[in-house]
GUVOTI-214257 format. One record per residue (C-alpha): x, y, z; residue number from 1. Coordinates in steps of 0.5 Angstrom, whole numbers, plus 500, padded with zeros to 3 digits. Each point is the difference from the previous one (the first is absolute). Last residue first. Layout:
# residues N
+-----+-----+-----+-----+
!   x !   y !   z ! pos !
+-----+-----+-----+-----+
!   X !   Y !   Z ! NUM !
...
+-----+-----+-----+-----+
//
This chain:
# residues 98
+-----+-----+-----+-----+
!   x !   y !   z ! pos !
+-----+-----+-----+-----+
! 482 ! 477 ! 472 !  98 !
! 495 ! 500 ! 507 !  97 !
! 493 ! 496 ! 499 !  96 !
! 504 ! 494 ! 503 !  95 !
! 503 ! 502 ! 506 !  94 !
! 506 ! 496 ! 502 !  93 !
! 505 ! 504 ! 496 !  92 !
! 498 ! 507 ! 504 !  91 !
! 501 ! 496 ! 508 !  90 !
! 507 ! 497 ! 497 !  89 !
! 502 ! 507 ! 498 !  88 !
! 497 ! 503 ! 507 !  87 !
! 505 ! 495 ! 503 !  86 !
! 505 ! 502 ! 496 !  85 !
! 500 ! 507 ! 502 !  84 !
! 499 ! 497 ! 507 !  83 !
! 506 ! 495 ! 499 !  82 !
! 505 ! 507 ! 497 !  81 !
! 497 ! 504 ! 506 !  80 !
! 503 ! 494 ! 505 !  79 !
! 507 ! 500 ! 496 !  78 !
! 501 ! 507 ! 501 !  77 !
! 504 ! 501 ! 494 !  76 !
! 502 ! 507 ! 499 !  75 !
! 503 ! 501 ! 492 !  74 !
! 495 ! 493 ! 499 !  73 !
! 494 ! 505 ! 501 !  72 !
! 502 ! 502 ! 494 !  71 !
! 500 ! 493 ! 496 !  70 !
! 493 ! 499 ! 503 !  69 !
! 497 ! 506 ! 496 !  68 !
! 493 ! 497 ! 498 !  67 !
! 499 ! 499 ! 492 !  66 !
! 493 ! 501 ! 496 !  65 !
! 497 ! 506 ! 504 !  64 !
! 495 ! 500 ! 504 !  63 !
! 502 ! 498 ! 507 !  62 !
! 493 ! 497 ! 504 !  61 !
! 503 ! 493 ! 503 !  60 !
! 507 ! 503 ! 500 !  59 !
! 497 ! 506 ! 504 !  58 !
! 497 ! 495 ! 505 !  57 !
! 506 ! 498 ! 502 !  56 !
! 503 ! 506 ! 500 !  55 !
! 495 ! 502 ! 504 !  54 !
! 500 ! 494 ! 506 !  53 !
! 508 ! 500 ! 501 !  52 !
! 500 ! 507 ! 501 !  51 !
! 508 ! 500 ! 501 !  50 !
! 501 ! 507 ! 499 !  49 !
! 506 ! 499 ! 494 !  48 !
! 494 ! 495 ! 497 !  47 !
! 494 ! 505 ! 501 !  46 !
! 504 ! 506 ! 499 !  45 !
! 502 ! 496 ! 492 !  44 !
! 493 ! 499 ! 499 !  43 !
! 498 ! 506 ! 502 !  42 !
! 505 ! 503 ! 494 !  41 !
! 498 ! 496 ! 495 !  40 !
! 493 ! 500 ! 501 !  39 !
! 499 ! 506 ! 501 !  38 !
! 500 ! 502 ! 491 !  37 !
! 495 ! 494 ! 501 !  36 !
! 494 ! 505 ! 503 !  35 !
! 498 ! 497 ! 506 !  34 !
! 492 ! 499 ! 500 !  33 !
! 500 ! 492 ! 502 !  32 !
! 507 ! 501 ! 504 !  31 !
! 497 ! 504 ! 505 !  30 !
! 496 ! 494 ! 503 !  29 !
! 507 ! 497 ! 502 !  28 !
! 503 ! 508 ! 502 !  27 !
! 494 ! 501 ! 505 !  26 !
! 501 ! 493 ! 503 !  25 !
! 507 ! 501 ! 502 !  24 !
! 500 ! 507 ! 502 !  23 !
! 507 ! 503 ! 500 !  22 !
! 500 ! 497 ! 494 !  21 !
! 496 ! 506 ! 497 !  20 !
! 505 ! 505 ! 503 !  19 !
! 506 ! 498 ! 498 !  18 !
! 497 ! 500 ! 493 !  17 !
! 498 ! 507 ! 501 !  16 !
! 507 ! 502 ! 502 !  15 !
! 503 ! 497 ! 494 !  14 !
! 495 ! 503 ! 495 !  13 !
! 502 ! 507 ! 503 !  12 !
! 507 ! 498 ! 500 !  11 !
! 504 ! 499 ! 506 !  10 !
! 506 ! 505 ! 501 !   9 !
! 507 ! 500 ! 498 !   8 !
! 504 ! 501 ! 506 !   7 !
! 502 ! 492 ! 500 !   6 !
! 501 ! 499 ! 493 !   5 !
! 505 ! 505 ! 500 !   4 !
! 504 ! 497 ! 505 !   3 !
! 499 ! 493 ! 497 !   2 !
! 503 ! 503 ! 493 !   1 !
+-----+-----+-----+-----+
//
């Protein structure tokens, strides 16, 4: 129910992914060592959260063979779906990438 959700406490992984989005820079540079098991969850603070500039790069650098799209479409927010398309645009110009 909502209410429960409300009165259970953030995660430890969820609190550190908070935590390294508040810093914008640290969070991109970050990406290079991240272990994959994060990336779900920290993309999916990046998108709730609105950092435009991660979830873009995290697109770029997302190590798995499908990225999430269609959960995203459970809360659409138009301007996070065009950045994470964006950062597919930016994957599929590079020529060194599969």
């Amino acid at each position: 129910t909502p209410e429960d959700e409300q009165r259970t406490p953030p995660t430890l992984q969820e609190l550190a992914g908070r935590s390294l989005l508040k810093d914008k820079s640290r969070a991109i540079l970050a990406l290079e060592d991240l272990p994959i098991q994060l990336f779900p969850p920290l993309f999916m603070e990046a998108f709730s959260g609105g950092h435009t500039e991660v979830l873009k790069k995290m697109v770029q650098a997302w190590p798995f063979t499908h990225l999430p799209l269609g959960a995203l479409m459970k809360k659409p927010q138009l301007e996070m779906i065009q950045v994470a398309l964006d950062g597919l645009d930016m994957l599929a110009a590079q020529q060194d990438r599969p």
